[in-house]
C-alpha positions in Angstrom: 0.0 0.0 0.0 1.4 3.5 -0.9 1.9 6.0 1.6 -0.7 8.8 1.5 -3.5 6.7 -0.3 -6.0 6.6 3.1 -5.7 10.1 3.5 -6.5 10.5 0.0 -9.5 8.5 0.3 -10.8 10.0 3.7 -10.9 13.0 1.7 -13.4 11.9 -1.2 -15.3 10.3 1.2 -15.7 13.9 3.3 -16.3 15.6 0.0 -19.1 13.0 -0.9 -20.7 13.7 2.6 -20.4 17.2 2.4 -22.1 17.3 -1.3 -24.6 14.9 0.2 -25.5 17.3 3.3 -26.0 20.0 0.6 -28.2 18.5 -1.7 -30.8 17.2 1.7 -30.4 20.6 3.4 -31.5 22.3 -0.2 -35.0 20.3 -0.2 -35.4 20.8 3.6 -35.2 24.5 2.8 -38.1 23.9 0.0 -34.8 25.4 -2.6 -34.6 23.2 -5.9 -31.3 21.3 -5.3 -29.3 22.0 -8.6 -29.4 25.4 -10.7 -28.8 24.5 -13.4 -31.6 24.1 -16.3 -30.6 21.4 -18.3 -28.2 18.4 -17.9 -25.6 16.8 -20.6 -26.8 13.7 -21.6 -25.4 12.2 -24.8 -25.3 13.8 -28.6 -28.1 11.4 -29.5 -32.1 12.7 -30.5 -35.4 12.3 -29.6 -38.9 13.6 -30.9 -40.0 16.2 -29.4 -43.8 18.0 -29.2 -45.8 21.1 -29.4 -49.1 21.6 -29.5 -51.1 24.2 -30.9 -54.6 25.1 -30.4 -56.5 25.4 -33.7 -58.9 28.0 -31.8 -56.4 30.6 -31.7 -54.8 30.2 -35.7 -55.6 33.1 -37.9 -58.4 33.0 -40.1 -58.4 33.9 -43.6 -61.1 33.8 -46.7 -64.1 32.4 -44.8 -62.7 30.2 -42.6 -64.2 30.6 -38.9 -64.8 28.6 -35.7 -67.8 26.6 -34.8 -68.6 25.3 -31.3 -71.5 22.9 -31.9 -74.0 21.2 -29.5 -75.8 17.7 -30.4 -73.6 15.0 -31.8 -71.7 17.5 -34.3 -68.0 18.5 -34.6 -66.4 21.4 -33.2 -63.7 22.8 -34.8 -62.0 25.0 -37.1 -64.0 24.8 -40.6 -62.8 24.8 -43.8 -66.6 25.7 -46.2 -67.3 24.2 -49.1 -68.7 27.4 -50.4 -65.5 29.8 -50.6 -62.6 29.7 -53.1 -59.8 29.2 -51.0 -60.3 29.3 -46.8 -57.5 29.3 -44.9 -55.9 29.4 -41.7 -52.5 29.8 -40.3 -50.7 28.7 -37.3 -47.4 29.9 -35.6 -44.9 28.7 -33.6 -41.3 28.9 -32.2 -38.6 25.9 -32.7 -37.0 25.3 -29.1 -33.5 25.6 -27.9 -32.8 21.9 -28.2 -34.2 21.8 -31.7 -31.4 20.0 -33.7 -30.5 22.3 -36.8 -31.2 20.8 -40.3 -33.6 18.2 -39.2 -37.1 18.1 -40.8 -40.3 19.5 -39.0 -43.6 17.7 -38.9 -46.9 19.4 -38.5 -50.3 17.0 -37.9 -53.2 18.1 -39.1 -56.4 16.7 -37.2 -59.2 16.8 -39.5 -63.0 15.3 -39.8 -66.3 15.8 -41.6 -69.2 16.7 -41.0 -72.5 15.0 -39.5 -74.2 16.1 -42.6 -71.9 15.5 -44.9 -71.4 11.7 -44.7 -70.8 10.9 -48.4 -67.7 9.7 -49.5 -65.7 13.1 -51.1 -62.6 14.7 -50.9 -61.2 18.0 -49.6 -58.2 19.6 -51.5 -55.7 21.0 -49.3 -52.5 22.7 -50.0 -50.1 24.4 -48.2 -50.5 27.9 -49.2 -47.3 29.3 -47.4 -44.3 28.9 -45.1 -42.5 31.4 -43.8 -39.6 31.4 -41.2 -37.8 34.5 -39.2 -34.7 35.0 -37.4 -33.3 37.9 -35.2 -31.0 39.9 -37.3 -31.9 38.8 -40.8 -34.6 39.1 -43.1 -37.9 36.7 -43.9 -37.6 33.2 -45.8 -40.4 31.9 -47.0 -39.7 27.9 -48.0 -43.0 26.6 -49.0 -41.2 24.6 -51.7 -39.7 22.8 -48.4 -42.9 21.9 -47.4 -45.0 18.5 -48.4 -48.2 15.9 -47.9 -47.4 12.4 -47.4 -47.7 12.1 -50.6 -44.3 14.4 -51.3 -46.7 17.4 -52.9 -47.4 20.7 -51.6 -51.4 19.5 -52.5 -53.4 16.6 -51.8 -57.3 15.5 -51.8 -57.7 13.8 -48.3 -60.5 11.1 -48.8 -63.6 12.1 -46.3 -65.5 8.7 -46.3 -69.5 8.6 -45.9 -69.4 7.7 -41.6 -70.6 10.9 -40.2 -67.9 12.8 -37.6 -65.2 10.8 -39.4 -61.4 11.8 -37.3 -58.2 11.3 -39.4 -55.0 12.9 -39.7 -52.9 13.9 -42.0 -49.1 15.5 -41.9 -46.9 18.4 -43.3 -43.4 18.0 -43.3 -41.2 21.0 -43.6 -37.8 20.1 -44.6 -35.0 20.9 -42.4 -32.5 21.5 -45.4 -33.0 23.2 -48.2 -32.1 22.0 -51.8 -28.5 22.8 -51.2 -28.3 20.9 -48.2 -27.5 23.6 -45.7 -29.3 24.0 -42.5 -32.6 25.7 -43.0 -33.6 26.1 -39.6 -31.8 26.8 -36.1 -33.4 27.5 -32.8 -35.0 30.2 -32.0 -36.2 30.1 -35.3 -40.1 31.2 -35.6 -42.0 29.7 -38.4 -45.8 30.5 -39.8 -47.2 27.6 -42.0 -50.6 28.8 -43.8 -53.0 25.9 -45.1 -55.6 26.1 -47.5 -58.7 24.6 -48.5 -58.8 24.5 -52.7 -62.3 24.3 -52.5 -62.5 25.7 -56.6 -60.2 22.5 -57.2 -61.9 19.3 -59.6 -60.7 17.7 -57.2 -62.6 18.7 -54.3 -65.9 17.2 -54.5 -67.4 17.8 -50.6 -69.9 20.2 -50.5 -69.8 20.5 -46.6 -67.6 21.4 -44.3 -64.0 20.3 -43.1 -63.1 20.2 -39.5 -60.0 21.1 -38.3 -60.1 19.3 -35.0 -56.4 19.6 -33.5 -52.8 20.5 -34.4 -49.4 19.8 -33.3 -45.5 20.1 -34.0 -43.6 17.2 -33.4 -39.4 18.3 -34.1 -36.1 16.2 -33.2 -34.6 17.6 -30.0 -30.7 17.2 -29.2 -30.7 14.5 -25.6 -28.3 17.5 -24.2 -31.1 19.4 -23.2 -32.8 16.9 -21.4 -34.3 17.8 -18.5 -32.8 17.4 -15.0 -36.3 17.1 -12.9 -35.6 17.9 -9.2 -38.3 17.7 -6.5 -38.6 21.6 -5.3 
C-alpha cells in the first residue's frame, strides 16, 4: 500500500458527505437542489412536441370557428362554399431543436354529420414562412410537403358521419443545397388552405379542423434534470 493513499480517500469520502449534506439541506429549505436548467446527456435525439390550439390560428377567406352542440364536430371549418379558406398557425422551434432536421406538423381533421358521403377536400399548403433575429424573412414553401411528397393533396372524407383522421406536413429541415434551414430560436408561420374551386374537391360541406401539433427532433443535451422543489 502506498503512503498517503487513506488520506486521499478519507478526503473523497468527506467531499461525498459534504455534497450529500447539501443537496438534503436544499430540499429541507423547500430550494430546488441543482441550478442549473438542463443536464448533458449524450449527442443522440429524440422527438419532441408542441401543441397548438387550432382556436387561436388566424383565419383567412371564410374560414371561422364553430362550437356545436348535439352529436356534431367542433372545430375550425374549412366551407365548401368559398374559393380558398385558410388558416395559419405559428410557432417557435425550441433551444434543443437540432438544426437541419425536418419539421412535422399534424393536421387533425373530420367531416361533417351532414356530410357523410364519400368526397374529398383539397388542401395545400399555401405558405411557409420562417424569421430569425437579425436577418430578413424566408419563405420555403417549396420545403414543405403531404405524405404524398406534394405541396397538395385531396384527403378522402368517407361517408361515416364525424369521421377523425390525420394527416401531416413536413417541412424540410434543409433546403435544396443541403445547408441547415432552420436553427433555434427560429419562428415559423405555416398557412394551409382549402382549394375548394379544385376538380378535385368534391365535398360540398364542411371540413373540420379538430387539432394541431408540431412534433421536431430535440438534441438528448437538453434533457431535462427534474428535481423535487
Amino acid at each position: 500500500m502506498k503512503d498517503g493513499w487513506i488520506p486521499k480517500f478519507v478526503q473523497l469520502v468527506l467531499v461525498a458527505l459534504f455534497i450529500g449534506i447539501g443537496f438534503v439541506a436544499g430540499n429541507d429549505a423547500g430550494h430546488p437542489t441543482v441550478t442549473v436548467a438542463q443536464q448533458p446527456m449524450s449527442s443522440g435525439l429524440l422527438p419532441r412536441f408542441i401543441s397548438l390550439a387550432p382556436e387561436f390560428a388566424t383565419l383567412l377567406n371564410g374560414a371561422v370557428y364553430e362550437l356545436n352542440g348535439g352529436g356534431d364536430l367542433s372545430g375550425l371549418v374549412l366551407p365548401g362554399n368559398q374559393v380558398i379558406p385558410r388558416f395559419a398557425v405559428g410557432f417557435s422551434l425550441p433551444p434543443d431543436y437540432a438544426p437541419g432536421t425536418d419539421v412535422v406538423l399534424r393536421v387533425m381533421w373530420g367531416n361533417s354529420r351532414f356530410n357523410a358521403v364519400t368526397c374529398g377536400y383539397r388542401v395545400w399548403v399555401n405558405g411557409v414562412s420562417r424569421f430569425r433575429p437579425g436577418g430578413p424573412p424566408a419563405y420555403p414553401y417549396t420545403l414543405a410537403t403531404f405524405p404524398n411528397g406534394q405541396d397538395e393533396m385531396t384527403l378522402v372524407a368517407p361517408d361515416i358521419s364525424e369521421q377523425v383522421r390525420a394527416t401531416t406536413v413536413t417541412i424540410a429541415g434543409k433546403d435544396f443545397g443541403g445547408n441547415n434551414y432552420f436553427q433555434p430560436g427560429d419562428a415559423i408561420s405555416v398557412l394551409l388552405a382549402r382549394r375548394a374551386d379544385n376538380v378535385n374537391d368534391t365535398c360540398a360541406g364542411k371540413m373540420y379542423v379538430l387539432g394541431l401539433d408540431v412534433t421536431y427532433q430535440g438534441l438528448t443535451a437538453y434533457l431535462p434534470l427534474v428535481m423535487k422543489p
